[in-house]
C-alpha positions in Angstrom: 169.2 -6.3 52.9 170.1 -2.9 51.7 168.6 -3.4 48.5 165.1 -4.8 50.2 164.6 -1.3 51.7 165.8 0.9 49.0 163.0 -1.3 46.4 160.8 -0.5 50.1 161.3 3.1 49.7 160.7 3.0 46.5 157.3 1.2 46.6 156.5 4.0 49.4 157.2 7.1 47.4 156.1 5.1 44.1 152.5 5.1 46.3 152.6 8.4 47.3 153.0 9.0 43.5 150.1 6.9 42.3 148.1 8.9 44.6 148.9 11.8 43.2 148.5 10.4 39.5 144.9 8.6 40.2 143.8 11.8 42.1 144.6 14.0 39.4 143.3 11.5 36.7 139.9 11.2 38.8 139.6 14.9 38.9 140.0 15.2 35.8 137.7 12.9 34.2 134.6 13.4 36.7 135.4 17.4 36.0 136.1 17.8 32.7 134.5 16.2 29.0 138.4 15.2 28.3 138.6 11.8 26.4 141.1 9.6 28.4 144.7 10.6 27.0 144.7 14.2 28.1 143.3 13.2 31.5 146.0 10.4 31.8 149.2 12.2 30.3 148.5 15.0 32.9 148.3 13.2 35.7 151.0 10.9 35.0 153.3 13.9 34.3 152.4 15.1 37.6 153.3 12.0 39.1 156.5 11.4 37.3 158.0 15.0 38.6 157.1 13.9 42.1 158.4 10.6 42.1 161.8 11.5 40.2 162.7 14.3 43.0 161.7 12.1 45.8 163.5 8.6 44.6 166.6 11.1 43.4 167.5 12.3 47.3 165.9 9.2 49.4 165.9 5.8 47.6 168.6 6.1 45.2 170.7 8.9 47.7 172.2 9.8 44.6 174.8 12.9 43.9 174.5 12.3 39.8 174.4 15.7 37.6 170.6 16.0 38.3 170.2 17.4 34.1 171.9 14.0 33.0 170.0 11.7 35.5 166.7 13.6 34.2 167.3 13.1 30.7 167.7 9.6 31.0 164.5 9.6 32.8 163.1 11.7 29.9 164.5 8.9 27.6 162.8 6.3 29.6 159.4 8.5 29.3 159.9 9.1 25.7 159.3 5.5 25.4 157.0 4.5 27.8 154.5 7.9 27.9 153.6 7.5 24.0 153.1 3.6 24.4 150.7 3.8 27.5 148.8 6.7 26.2 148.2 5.1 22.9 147.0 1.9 24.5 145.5 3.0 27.2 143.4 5.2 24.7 142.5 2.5 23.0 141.0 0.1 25.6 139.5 3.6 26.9 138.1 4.7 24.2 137.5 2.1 21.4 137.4 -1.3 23.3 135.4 0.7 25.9 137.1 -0.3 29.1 137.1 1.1 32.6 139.4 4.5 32.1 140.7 3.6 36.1 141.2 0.4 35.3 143.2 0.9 32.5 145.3 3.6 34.6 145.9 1.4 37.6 147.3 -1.3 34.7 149.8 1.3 33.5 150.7 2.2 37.0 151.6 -1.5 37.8 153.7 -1.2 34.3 155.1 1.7 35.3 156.1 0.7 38.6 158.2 -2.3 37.4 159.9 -0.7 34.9 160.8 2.4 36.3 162.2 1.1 38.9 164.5 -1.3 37.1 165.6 1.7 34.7 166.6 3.8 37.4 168.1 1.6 39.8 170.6 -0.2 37.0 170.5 2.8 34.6 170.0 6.3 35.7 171.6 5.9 39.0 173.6 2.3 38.5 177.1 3.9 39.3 176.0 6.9 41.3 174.1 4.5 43.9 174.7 6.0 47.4 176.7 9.0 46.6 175.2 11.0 49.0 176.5 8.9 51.9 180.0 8.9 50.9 179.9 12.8 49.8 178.5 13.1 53.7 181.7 11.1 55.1 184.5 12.9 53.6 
């Protein structure tokens, strides 16, 4: 059961990200002449920040040496930021599909995958240490 709500949490906060990443993405494609990747590579930077602070302290209540648990999150990103840009750019842009489609697509992606990555990964052996640092 404890795993339900932590994946809970992190669906929550994971939102509260997405909101932040579509809002920034719609801002900046209805104000600016940006083709798609700059538009989506800010906002999903914005969102990433967001979502690593929050899922750090609440879902994953972890203690880890934040600079280690971020560059593993950075290794995960170096991965996955290049990939989606690059395809999302090109259903954007040369197969000429619907930019917010394409966004919410690599959302859902990154959703899935970020989680598993940070639950067994970045914070695998480090899961709860905030609680037991409270007790003693």
């Amino acid at each position: 059961m404890k795993e339900f709500w932590r994946f809970v949490k992190f669906a929550l906060f994971s939102a509260s990200a997405g909101i932040i990443e579509m809002g920034a993405f719609a801002l900046l494609t209805e104000l600016t002449d940006w083709s798609y990747w700059p538009c989506y590579l800010t906002a999903l930077l914005l969102s990433i920040l967001w979502n690593f602070t929050l899922n750090r302290k609440f879902t994953f209540r972890s203690v880890a040496n934040v600079p280690v648990a971020m560059l593993k999150v950075l290794g995960f990103y170096a991965v996955f930021v290049p990939a989606t840009t690059i395809l999302g750019d090109y259903l954007a842009d040369t197969l000429h599909w619907n930019g917010y489609l394409v966004t919410g697509i690599n959302m859902g992606l990154n959703f899935v995958t970020e989680y598993l990555f940070q639950r067994f990964v970045v914070y695998g052996d480090s899961l709860d240490s905030s609680l037991a640092r409270k007790e003693e």
